[in-house]
N, C-alpha and C positions, 0 to 999 in steps of 0.2 A: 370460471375461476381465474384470477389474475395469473397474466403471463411477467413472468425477469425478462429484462433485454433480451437472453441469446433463446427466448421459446418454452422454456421449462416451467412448468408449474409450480408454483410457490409450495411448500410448505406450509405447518400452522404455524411454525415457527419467524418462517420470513413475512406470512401476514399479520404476524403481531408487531413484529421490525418495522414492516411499512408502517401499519397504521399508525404508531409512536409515534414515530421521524415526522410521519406528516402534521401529528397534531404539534411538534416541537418548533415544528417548521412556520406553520398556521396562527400560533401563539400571538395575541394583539400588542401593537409595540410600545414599549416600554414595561411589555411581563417578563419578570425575572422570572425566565422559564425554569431553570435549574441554579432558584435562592438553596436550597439545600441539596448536600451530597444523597446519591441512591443508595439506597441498599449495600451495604460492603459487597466488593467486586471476589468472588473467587479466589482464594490466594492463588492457586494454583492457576489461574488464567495471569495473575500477577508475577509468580514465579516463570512462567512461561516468557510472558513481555520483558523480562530483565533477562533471560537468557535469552533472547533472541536478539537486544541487543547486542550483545558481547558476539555471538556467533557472527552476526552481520559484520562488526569488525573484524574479528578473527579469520573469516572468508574474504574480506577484502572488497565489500561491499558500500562500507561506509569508513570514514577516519574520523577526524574529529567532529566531521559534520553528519549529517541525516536521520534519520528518526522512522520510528516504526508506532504503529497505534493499534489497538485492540476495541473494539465494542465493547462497551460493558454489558457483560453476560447478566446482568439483573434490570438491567435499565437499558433497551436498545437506541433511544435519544440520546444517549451518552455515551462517549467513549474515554479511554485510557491513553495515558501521554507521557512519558517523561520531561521533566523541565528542560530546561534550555541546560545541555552541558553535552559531553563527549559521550557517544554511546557507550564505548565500553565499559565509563565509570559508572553507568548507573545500576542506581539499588533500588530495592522497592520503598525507600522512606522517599525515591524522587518521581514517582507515578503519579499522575494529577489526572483528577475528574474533569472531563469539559462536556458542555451542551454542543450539541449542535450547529450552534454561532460560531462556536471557538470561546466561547467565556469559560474560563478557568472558574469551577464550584466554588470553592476553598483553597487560594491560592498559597496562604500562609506563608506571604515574603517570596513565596518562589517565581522565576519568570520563566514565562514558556516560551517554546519556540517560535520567532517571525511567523514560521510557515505553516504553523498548525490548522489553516482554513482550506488545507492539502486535505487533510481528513475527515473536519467535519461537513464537508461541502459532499464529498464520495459518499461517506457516507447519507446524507441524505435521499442522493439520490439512487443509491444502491442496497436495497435490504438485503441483497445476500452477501453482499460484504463483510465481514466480522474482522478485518484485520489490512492493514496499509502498510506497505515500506515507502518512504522517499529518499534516495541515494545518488550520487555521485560518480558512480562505478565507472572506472576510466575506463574500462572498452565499450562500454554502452556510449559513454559520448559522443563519437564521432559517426554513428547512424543516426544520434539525436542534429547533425550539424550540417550531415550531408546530405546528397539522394539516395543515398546507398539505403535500402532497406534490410533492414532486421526481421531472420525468417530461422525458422528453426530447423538446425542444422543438423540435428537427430533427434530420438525420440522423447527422450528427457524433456526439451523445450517444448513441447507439445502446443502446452499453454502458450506460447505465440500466435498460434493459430497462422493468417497469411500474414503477419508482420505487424507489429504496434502502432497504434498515428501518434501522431507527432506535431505536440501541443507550441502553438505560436502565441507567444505571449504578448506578440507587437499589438496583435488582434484585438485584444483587451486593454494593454496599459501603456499603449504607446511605444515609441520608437527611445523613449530614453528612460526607461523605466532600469530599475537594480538586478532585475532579473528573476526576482525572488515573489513567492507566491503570499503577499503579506498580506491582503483582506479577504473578502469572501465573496468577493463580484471576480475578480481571479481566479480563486479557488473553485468557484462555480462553471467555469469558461474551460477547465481544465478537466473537471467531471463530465465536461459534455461531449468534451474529447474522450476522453477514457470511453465513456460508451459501457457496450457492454464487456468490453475486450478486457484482459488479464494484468496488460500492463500498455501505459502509454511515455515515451519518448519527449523530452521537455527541451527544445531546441537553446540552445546555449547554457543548459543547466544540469540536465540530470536524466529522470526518470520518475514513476509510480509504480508500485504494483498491487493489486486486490487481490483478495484470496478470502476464501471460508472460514480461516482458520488461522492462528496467528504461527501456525507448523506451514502450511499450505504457502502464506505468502513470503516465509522466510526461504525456502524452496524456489517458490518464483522467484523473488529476488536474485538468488544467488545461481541458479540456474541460466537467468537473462546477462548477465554477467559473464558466466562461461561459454554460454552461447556466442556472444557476444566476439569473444577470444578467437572461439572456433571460428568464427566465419573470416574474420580478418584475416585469420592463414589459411583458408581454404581461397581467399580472392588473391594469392598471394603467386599460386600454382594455376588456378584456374577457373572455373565458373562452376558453381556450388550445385549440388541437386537436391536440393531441399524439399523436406515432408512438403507434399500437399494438405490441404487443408482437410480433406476426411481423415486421412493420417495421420495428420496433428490432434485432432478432435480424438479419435482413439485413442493414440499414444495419452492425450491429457487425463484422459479419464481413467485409464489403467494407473497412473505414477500417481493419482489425486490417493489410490486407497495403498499407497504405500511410501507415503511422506515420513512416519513413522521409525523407517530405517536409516536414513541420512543423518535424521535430527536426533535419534541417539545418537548417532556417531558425533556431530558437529555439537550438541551437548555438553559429551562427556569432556571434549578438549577445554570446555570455557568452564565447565563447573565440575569438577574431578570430585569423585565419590570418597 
C-alpha cells in the first residue's frame, strides 16, 4: 500500500487525493482541466476558511498580507482561496475555486493572489495536505534569514519536529527576483522543500505551513509564531533545550486530537455568537 513522506500509510481517503491530483496533474496541455466549478464546497469547510482568516490576523499571524487555502472537500484536484484582499476583510462571497495549476474556475472580475502557486503546487504533491497558511509572521523571520534554527521550544510546537528547511528562492529564480512565489516552477521548488515536514521557512519572506485540516494548520501557523517568540528570549538568557525529535513526534500527535480547544477559543474573539 502507498506510503506519505513521513512512513504512514495512506488512507482511502488520501488515495483518492492522490490519484485526482495526479490525473489533474497528468491532464494533456492545453486541457482546461477545471472549465467547470466542482461540486459546491461544504459551507462549513467555507465558514471555517473565512474564520481562519480573521483568526490568523487577530493572532498576529498575518496583516494585510498572507493567505490561507483549503482543499476542496468534494473535488481533491481543487482547492479554496480567497481573492487577492486583506485577510481579515474576507467573506465567503470572496472564496474562489482553483485547479491545481493555480487557474481560478470562475473568476467573475475577481483577482487572486500573486502567490497562490504556494498551494496548488503542495498540494499536488502532498495528498495529506487539506489546508495551507502562507504568512509573514515577524518572529519567524529572522530564523527564515539567519543560521539560527527554528526548533521547538515546548510541547505545543511539536510539529517542528528538528526544525523547518528553509526555502532559497535564489535556487529557482535567480539573484534578482521580487521575492515572491508567482508561478508554479517556484512554487514547485518550495514544495520540494516543504518535504514531508509541517512547515518550511522562506528566506527573505516569510514561511508555509500544511496541515490535515484547515483547524490543524491555523494551530501550526500560529503556534510557529509563538514558538518563534519563545525562542528568541530563551537565546537572550541562554542556550535553549529543546524537545528532541521523538518528543516532538509525541508531543505533535497528542495536540493534533485536541486543536478543537484553541480554535474555539480564537473563534469566538473573530466571530462573537
Amino acid at each position: 500500500m502507498p506510503r506519505c513522506p513521513c512512513g504512514c500509510i495512506f488512507g482511502r481517503r488520501a488515495l483518492l487525493v492522490s490519484a485526482l491530483a495526479a490525473a489533474a496533474v497528468s491532464a494533456p496541455v492545453g486541457r482546461a482541466f477545471a472549465a467547470e466549478p466542482a461540486a459546491a464546497a461544504d459551507p462549513a469547510l467555507i465558514d471555517d476558511l473565512v474564520a481562519a482568516n480573521r483568526i490568523l490576523y487577530d493572532q498576529g499571524v498575518v496583516d494585510g498580507f498572507g493567505h490561507i487555502s483549503a482543499r476542496h472537500n468534494k473535488d481533491p484536484a481543487r482547492y479554496l482561496l480567497s481573492r487577492s484582499m486583506a485577510p481579515a476583510l474576507v467573506t465567503a462571497a470572496d472564496i474562489m475555486e482553483f485547479d491545481l495549476d493555480s487557474n481560478p474556475v470562475d473568476a467573475r472580475g475577481r483577482t487572486p493572489y500573486l502567490e497562490r502557486f504556494i498551494h496548488g503546487e503542495i498540494y499536488k504533491v502532498r495528498p495529506d495536505v487539506m489546508a495551507i497558511v502562507h504568512s509573514h509572521s515577524p518572529a519567524v523571520l529572522p530564523f527564515a534569514d539567519t543560521n539560527v534554527k527554528l526548533k521547538p521550544m515546548n510541547h505545543i510546537a511539536g510539529f517542528l519536529g528538528d526544525g523547518p528547511p528553509v526555502f532559497e528562492i535564489r535556487a529557482t529564480a535567480g539573484t534578482a527576483s521580487d521575492m515572491l512565489v508567482r508561478n508554479n516552477d517556484i512554487g514547485r521548488a518550495l514544495a520540494k522543500t516543504l518535504g514531508a515536514s509541517s512547515v518550511a521557512l522562506m528566506r527573505g519572506h516569510g514561511s508555509v505551513a500544511a496541515a490535515q485540516s484547515v483547524k490543524h494548520v491555523v494551530f501550526r501557523a500560529i503556534y510557529t509564531e509563538v514558538n518563534a517568540r519563545t525562542e528568541i528570549q530563551a537565546l537572550t538568557i541562554g542556550k535553549p533545550n529543546f524537545l528532541n525529535e521523538k518528543e516532538a513526534a509525541a508531543a505533535m500527535k497528542t495536540n493534533d486530537a485536541l486543536v478543537d480547544r484553541p480554535w474555539a477559543l480564537w473563534k469566538q474573539r473573530v466571530v462573537p455568537k
